[in-house]
C-alpha positions, 0 to 999 in steps of 0.5 A, spaced: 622 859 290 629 859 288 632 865 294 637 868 288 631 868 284 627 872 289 634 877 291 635 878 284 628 879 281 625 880 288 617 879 289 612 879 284 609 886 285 604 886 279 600 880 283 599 884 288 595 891 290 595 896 295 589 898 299 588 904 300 581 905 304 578 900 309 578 893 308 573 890 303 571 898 301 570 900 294 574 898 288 575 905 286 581 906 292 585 900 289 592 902 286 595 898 281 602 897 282 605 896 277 604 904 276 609 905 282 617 905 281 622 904 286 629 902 285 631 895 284 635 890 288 640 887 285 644 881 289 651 882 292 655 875 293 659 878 298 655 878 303 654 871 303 662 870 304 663 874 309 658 872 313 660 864 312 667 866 312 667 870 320 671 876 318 672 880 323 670 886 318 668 892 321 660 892 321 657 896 316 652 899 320 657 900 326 661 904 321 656 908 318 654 911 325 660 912 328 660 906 333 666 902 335 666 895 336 667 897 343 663 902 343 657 897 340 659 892 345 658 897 351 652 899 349 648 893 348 651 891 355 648 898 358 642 896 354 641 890 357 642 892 363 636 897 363 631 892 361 634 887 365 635 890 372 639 887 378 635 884 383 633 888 389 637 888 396 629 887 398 630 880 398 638 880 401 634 884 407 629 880 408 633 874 408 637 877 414 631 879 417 628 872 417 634 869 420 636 874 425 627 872 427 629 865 428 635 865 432 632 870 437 625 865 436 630 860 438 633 863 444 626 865 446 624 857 446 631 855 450 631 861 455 623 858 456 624 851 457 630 851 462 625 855 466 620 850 465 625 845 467 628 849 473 620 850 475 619 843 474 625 842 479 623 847 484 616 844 485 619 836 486 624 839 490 619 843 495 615 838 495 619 832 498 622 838 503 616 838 506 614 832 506 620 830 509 619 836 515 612 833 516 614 826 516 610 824 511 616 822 505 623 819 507 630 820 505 637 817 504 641 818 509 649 816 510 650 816 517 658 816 517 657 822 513 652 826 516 657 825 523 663 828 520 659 833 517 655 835 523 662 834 526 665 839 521 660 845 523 661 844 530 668 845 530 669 850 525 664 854 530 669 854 535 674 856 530 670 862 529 670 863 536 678 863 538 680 867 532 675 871 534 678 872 540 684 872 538 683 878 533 680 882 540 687 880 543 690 882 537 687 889 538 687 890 545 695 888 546 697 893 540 694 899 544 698 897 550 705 896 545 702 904 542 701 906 550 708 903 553 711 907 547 708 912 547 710 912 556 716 911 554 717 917 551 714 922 556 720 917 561 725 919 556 724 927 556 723 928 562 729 924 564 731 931 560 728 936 563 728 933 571 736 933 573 733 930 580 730 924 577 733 923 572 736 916 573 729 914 575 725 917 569 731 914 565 731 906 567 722 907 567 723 910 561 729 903 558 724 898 561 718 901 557 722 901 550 724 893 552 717 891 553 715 896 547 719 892 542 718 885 545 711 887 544 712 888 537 715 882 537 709 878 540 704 882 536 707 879 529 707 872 532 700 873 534 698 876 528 701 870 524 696 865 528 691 869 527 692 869 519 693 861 519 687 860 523 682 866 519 686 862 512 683 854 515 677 858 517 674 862 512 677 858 506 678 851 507 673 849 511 668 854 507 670 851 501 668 844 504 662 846 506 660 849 499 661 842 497 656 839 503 651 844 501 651 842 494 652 835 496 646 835 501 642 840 493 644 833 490 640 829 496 634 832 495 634 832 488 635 825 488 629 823 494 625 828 490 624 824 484 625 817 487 619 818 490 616 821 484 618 813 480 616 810 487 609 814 486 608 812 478 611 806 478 605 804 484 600 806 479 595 805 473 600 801 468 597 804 461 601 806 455 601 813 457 604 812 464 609 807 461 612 812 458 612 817 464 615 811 468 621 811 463 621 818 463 622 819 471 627 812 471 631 817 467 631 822 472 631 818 477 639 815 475 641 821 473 640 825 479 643 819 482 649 819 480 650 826 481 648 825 488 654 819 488 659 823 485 658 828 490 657 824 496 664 822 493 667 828 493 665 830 500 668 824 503 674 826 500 674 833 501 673 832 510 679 826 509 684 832 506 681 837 511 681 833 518 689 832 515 690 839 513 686 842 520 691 838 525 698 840 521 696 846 521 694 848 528 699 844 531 704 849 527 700 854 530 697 852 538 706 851 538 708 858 536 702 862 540 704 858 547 711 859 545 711 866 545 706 868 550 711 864 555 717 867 552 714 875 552 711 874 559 718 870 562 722 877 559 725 872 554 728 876 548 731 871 546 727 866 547 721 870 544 725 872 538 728 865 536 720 863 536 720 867 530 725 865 527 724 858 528 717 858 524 719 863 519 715 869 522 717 875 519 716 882 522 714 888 518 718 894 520 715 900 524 711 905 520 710 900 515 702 899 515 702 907 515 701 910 507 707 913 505 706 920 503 704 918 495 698 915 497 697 920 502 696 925 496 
């Protein structure tokens, strides 16, 4: 049927019926349309034109209830927005909770197998140690090395000794400095107040300062020596055998999971040992070349230490014998030109005690 027909004419309402009772119910609740009277519907050419043309006219039915374009807009979107609400952040927590499980997961899992690895580790090691200590395992010895080393202990044992001695003179010789000046005092007032002895209070009272200042002056060649040798004791030596200690870790690593290759690789050849035996061989290189690496590095470290120990105690025996001599020959100049000769620098008297800042 022709549309501007239908729009004009509109439907055929005579051909059909209005059925006002239930469906299929008696003929007498049929009602006739063609006793009903609406208005007509007649067809408007502008419409078509406006809707083909796109003009941008206000919309009637915008305009007839009061509504802007703007407005209409705004409020299809905030309708939009009611039926189609934004998603939930439940999902974005999730997701961060999720994540956060997983790296603490992957934490928990490293953590976990740097133990295994470390118990691993300590059992093959403790094994070999005992297997060496009752004879039962063998062990990689360097002969020349472990002589140095034994050397090296040795003579840091006797260093220990003489800077342990030498900080008792140390000690000893200051309270007899603080005693010869505390006489010296007593010497010097009693010069004053005893006109009868008063040459004899006063030369005691000129020597005890002498050898009071002297004093000082050996005290702080003493001191040097005694920090020189604390110095090559307690840090460069120490420092060696930290090395040597790490060096000798590495050695047993080494022996440890050679055995266990020497044990596999004497057994059963199935696939499953196979993968074992591959397993141990890298390892066993691994802990290899960290037992040469050290072995390298403790070489090297006794070689510049034996060097560094004879330079500096060859300064420092020279400085303490000359002193010594020139204090106890009465010498002060020959005391003092030792200083200067080794560039040892006195501390002013009083200069150890706090000043009256800190003391606050």
């Amino acid at each position: 049927m022709d549309l501007q027909q239908v729009m004009v004419s509109g439907p055929n309402l005579n051909e059909t019926s209005i059925v006002s009772g239930g469906y299929g119910g008696a003929a007498e609740g049929i009602i006739p349309t063609s006793s009903i009277k609406g208005p007509a519907i007649f067809f408007n050419p502008e419409y078509l034109d406006r809707r083909k043309s796109g003009d941008p006219k206000e919309d009637l039915r915008n305009k007839s209830r009061g509504i802007t374009p703007s407005q209409s807009a705004a409020s299809r979107i905030a309708n939009q927005a009611q039926r189609y609400p934004a998603p939930s952040m439940h999902h974005s927590n999730s997701n961060a909770n999720m994540m956060a499980e997983e790296a603490t997961r992957g934490i928990a899992v490293e953590k976990f197998d740097t133990v295994k690895k470390w118990g691993i580790n300590t059992y093959k090691c403790t094994k070999q140690m005992f297997s060496e200590r009752f004879g039962r395992g063998s062990r990689t010895v360097d002969l020349e090395l472990e002589t140095q080393i034994d050397l090296l202990r040795d003579t840091k044992s006797k260093y220990e000794n003489v800077l342990q001695l030498a900080s008792s003179l140390t000690s000893h010789f200051y309270n007899m400095v603080q005693t010869q000046q505390a006489l010296g005092d007593i010497f010097a007032d009693l010069s004053q107040k005893s006109p009868e002895l008063q040459d004899e209070f006063g030369y005691n009272a000129e020597t005890q300062k002498l050898l009071c200042k002297n004093g000082e002056t050996l005290l702080g060649a003493i001191n040097f020596f005694v920090s020189s040798v604390n110095t090559l004791v307690n840090k460069t030596m120490e420092d060696t055998l930290m090395t040597i200690k790490m060096y000798e870790n590495a050695r047993l690593e080494f022996d440890a999971y050679r055995a266990d290759l020497e044990e596999l690789s004497a057994g059963p050849r199935d696939a499953g040992t196979m993968v074992r035996i591959e397993m141990a061989q890298q390892q066993y290189q691994v802990h290899r070349d960290k037992y040469e690496r050290l072995r390298s590095d403790v070489s090297i470290k006794l070689k510049f230490l034996e060097e560094n120990k004879v330079k500096v105690m060859h300064k420092q025996l020279l400085l303490f014998h000359n002193a010594i001599s020139a204090y106890f020959a009465g010498n002060q100049q020959q005391l003092e030109q030792t200083l200067r000769q080794f560039n040892v620098k006195l501390k002013p008297p009083g200069s150890d005690k706090p000043s009256w800042l800190e003391e606050q």
